[in-house]
VEXZA-29449 format. One record per residue (C-alpha): residue number from 1; z, x, y. Coordinates in nm, 3 decimals, always signed. Layout:
# residues N
<NUM; <Z; X; Y>>,
...
This chain:
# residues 249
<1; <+1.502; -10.452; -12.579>>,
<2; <+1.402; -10.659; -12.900>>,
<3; <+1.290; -10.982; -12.982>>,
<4; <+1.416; -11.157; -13.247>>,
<5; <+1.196; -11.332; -13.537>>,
<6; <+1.171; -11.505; -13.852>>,
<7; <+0.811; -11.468; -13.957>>,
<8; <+0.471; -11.285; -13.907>>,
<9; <+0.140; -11.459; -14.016>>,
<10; <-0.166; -11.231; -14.024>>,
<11; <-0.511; -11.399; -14.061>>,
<12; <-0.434; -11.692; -13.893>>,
<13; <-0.698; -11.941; -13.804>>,
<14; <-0.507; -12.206; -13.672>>,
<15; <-0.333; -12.022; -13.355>>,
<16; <-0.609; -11.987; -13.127>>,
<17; <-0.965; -11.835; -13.141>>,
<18; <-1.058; -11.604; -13.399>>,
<19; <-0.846; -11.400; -13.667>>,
<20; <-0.472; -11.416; -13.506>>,
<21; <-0.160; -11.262; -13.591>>,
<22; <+0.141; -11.511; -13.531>>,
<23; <+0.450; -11.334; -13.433>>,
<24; <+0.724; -11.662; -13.467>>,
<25; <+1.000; -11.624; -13.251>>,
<26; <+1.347; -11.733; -13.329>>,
<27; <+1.524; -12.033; -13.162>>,
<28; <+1.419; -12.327; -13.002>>,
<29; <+1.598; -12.596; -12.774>>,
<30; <+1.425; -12.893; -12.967>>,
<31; <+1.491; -13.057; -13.257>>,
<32; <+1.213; -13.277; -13.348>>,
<33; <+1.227; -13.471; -13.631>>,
<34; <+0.944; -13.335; -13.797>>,
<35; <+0.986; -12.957; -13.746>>,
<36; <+0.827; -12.768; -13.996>>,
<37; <+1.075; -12.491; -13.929>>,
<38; <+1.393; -12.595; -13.903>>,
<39; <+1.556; -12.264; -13.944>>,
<40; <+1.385; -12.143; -13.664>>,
<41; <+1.626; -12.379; -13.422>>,
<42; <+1.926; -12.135; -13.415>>,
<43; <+1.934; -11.809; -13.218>>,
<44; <+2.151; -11.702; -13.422>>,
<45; <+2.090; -11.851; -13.769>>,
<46; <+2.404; -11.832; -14.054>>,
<47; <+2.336; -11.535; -14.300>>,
<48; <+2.433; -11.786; -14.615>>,
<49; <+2.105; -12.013; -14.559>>,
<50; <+1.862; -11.816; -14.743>>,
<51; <+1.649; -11.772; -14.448>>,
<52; <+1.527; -11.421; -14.306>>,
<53; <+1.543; -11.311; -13.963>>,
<54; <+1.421; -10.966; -13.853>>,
<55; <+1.413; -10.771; -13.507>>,
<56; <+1.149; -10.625; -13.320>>,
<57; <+1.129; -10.386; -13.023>>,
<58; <+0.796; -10.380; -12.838>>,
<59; <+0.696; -10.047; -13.030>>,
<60; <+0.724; -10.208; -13.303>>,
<61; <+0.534; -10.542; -13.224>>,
<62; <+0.228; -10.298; -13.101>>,
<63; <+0.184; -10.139; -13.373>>,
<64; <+0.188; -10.449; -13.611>>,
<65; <-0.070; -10.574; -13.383>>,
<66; <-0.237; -10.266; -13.422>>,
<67; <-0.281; -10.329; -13.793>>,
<68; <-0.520; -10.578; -13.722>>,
<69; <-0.710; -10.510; -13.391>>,
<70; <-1.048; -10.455; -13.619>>,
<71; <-1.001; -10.797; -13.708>>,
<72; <-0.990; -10.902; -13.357>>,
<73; <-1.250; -10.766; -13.246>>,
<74; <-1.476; -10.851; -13.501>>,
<75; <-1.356; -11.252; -13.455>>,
<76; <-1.277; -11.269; -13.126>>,
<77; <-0.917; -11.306; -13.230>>,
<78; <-0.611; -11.186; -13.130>>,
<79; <-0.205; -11.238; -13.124>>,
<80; <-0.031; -11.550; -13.063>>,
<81; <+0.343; -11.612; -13.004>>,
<82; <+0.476; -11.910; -13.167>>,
<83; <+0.790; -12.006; -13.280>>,
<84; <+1.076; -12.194; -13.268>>,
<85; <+1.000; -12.157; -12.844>>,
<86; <+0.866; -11.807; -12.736>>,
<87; <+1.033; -11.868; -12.426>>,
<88; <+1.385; -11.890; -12.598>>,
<89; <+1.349; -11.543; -12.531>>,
<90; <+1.193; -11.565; -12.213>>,
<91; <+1.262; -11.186; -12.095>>,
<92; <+1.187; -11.058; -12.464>>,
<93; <+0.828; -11.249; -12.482>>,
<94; <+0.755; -11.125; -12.093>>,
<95; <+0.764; -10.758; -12.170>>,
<96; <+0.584; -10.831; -12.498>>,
<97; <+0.333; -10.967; -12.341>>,
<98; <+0.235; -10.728; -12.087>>,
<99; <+0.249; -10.478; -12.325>>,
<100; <+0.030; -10.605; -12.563>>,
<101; <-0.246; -10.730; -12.256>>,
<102; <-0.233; -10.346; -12.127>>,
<103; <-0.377; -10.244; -12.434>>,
<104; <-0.659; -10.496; -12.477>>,
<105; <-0.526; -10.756; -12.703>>,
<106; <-0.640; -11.128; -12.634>>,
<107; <-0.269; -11.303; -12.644>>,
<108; <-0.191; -11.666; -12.694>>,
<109; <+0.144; -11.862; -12.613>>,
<110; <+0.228; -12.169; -12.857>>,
<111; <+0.467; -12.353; -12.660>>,
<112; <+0.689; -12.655; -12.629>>,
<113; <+0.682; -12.620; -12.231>>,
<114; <+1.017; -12.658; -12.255>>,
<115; <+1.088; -12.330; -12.044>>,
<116; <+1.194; -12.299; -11.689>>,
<117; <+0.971; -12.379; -11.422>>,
<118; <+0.983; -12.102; -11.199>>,
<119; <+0.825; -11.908; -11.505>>,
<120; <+0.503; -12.087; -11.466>>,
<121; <+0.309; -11.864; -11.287>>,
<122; <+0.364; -11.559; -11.482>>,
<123; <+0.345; -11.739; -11.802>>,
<124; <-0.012; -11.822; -11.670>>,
<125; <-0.063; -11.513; -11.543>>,
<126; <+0.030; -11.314; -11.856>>,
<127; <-0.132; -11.539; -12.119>>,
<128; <-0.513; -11.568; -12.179>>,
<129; <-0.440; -11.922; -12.356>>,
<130; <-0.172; -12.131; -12.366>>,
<131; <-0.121; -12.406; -12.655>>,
<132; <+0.082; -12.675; -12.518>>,
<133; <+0.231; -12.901; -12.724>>,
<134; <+0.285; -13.277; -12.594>>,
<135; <+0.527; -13.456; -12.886>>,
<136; <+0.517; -13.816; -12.689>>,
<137; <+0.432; -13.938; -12.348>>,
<138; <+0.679; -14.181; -12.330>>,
<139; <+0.992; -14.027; -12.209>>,
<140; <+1.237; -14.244; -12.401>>,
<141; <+1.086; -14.189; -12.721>>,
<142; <+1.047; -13.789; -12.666>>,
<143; <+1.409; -13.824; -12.603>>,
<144; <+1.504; -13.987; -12.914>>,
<145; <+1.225; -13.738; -13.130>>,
<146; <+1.289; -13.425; -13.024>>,
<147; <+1.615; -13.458; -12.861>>,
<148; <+1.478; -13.362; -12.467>>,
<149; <+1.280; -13.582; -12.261>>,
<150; <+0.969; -13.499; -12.107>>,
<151; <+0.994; -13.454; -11.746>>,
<152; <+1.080; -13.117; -11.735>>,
<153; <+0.741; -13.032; -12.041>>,
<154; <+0.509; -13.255; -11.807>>,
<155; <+0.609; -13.091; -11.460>>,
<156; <+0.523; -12.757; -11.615>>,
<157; <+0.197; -12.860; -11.768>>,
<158; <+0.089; -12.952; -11.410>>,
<159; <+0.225; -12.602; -11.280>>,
<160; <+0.026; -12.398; -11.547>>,
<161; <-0.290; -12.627; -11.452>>,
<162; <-0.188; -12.498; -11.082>>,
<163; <-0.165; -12.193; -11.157>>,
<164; <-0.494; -12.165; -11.314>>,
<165; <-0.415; -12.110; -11.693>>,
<166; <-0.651; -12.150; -11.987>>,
<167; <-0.446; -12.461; -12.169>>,
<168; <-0.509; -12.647; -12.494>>,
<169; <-0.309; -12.976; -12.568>>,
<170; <-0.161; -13.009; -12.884>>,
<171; <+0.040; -13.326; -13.039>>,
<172; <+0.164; -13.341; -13.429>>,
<173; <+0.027; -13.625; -13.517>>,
<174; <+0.233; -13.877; -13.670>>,
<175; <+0.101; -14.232; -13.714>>,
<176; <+0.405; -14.443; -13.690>>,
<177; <+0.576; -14.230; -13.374>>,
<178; <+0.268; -14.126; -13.158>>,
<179; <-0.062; -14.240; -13.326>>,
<180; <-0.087; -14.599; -13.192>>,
<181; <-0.410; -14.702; -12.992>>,
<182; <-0.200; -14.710; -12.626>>,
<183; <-0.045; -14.359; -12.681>>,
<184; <-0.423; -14.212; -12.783>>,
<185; <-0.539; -14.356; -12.446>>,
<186; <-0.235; -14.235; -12.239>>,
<187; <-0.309; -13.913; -12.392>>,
<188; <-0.673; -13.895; -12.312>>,
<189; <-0.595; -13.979; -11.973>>,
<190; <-0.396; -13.706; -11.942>>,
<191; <-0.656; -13.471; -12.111>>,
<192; <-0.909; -13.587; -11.882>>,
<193; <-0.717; -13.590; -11.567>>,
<194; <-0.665; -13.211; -11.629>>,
<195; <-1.053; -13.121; -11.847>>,
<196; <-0.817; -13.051; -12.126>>,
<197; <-0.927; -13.028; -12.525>>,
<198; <-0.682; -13.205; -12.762>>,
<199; <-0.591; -13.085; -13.115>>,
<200; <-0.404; -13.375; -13.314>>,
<201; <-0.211; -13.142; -13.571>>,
<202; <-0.157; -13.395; -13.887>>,
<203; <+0.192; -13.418; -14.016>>,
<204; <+0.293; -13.290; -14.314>>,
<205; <+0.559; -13.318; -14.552>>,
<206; <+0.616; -12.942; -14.671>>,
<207; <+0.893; -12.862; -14.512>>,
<208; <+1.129; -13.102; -14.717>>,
<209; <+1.285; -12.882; -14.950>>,
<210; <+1.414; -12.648; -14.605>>,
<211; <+1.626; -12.907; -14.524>>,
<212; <+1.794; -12.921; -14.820>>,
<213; <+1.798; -12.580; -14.805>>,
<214; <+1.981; -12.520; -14.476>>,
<215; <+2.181; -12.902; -14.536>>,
<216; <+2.014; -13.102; -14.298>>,
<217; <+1.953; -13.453; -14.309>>,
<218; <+1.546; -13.489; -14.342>>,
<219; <+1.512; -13.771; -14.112>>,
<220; <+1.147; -13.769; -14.181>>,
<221; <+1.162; -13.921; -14.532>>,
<222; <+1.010; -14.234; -14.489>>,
<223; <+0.709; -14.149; -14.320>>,
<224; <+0.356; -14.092; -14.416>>,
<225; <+0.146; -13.789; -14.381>>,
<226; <-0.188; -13.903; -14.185>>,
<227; <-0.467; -14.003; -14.381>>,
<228; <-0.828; -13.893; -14.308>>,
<229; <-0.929; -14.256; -14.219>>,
<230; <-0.657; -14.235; -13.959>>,
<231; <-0.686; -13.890; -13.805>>,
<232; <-1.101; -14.014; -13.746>>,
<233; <-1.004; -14.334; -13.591>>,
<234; <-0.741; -14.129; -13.342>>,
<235; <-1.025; -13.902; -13.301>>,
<236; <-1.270; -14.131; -13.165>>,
<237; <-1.045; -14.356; -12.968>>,
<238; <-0.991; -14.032; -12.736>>,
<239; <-1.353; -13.927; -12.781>>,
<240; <-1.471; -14.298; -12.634>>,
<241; <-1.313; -14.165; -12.342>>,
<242; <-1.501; -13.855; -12.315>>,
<243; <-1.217; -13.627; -12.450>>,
<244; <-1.312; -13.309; -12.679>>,
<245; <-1.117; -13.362; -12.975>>,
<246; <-1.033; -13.134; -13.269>>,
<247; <-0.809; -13.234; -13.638>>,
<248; <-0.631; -12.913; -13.660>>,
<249; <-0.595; -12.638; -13.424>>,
């Protein structure tokens, strides 16, 4: 068995506690607007975009890990699973992932929660933290951003929180689709209903020239990357409701 990828970050401080490696999984049954990798949508992406994808077998995911387990354990770090959606390749990610806790590794699952349900409890069970990211609470507008609504992302949030799993929220943060005052305070509700921290992940525009690159239309164009003044005021409208809040992950 072998999972299939399209990127491996080492040193990553943005994926979880400590010094990470980021294994990025291929595929992903979103499209948000603002995807920063849009050539990780595919399973299988075309061989004439430019774009590299590579295969791993769990042997060979170890032992990449294993390059940097004195970095772990000297930051409390670890390996995270992002993506695209890990649980595109639910089966893949599973074995993975019991491989990697069996030999000591702190593992972390960056997630849509777009997966199946019944999964829940071994996701939970397998994962020492997952990073779950909420794109909009209105189910409409999650619809018409990311091309799925919510219902199915939201029932699974409350599953993991059932199921006992170490959870950080995460939401891109994009001033003119999720940053208004009444979507920070549905969203602190929700943090605080479950004892949740939030990280608002600002937008950015880098990924422009990929969608050029793979000839897709960059519906993102028109909007602004968050200014400072901004991310502070989203930042304390959550934190006057007693939410922990963090600007980046």
């Amino acid at each position: 068995m072998n999972g299939l990828f399209f990127d491996i970050k080492r040193f990553a401080v943005h994926d979880g506690p400590g010094i990470r490696t980021t294994f990025f999984m291929q595929g992903c049954p979103l499209s948000c607007r603002w995807c920063h990798n849009p050539e990780s949508r595919p399973m299988e992406p075309s061989s004439d975009t430019g774009f590299r994808t590579f295969r791993l077998n769990v042997d060979e995911l170890l032992a990449e890990a294993e390059k940097d387990r004195a970095f772990f354990e000297e930051s409390g770090g670890g390996v995270t699973f992002s993506g695209g959606e890990p649980t595109a390749q639910l089966e893949f990610l599973k074995v993975a992932a019991k491989s990697l806790k069996a030999k000591g590794f702190h593992i972390a699952l960056d997630t849509t929660g777009f997966f199946p349900s019944e999964e829940s409890e071994t996701l939970a069970q397998l994962f020492d933290l997952i990073l779950f990211d909420i794109k909009h609470l209105n189910s409409e507008l999650h619809q018409k951003y990311t091309g799925v609504n919510n219902q199915l992302i939201l029932q699974n949030l409350e599953r993991l929180i059932q199921c006992k799993a170490k959870i950080r929220l995460r939401m891109p943060f994009i001033p003119e689709i999720n940053g208004g005052e009444e979507h920070l305070n549905q969203l602190a509700k929700l943090a605080n209903n479950y004892s949740l921290t939030v990280d608002l992940l600002p937008y950015h525009r880098i990924a422009g020239h990929k969608y050029k690159k793979l000839r897709l239309e960059n519906n993102m164009k028109n909007y602004s990357e968050p200014s400072e003044k901004e991310l502070i005021i989203a930042k304390e409208i959550m934190e006057n409701q007693k939410v922990a809040v963090n600007i980046g992950g």
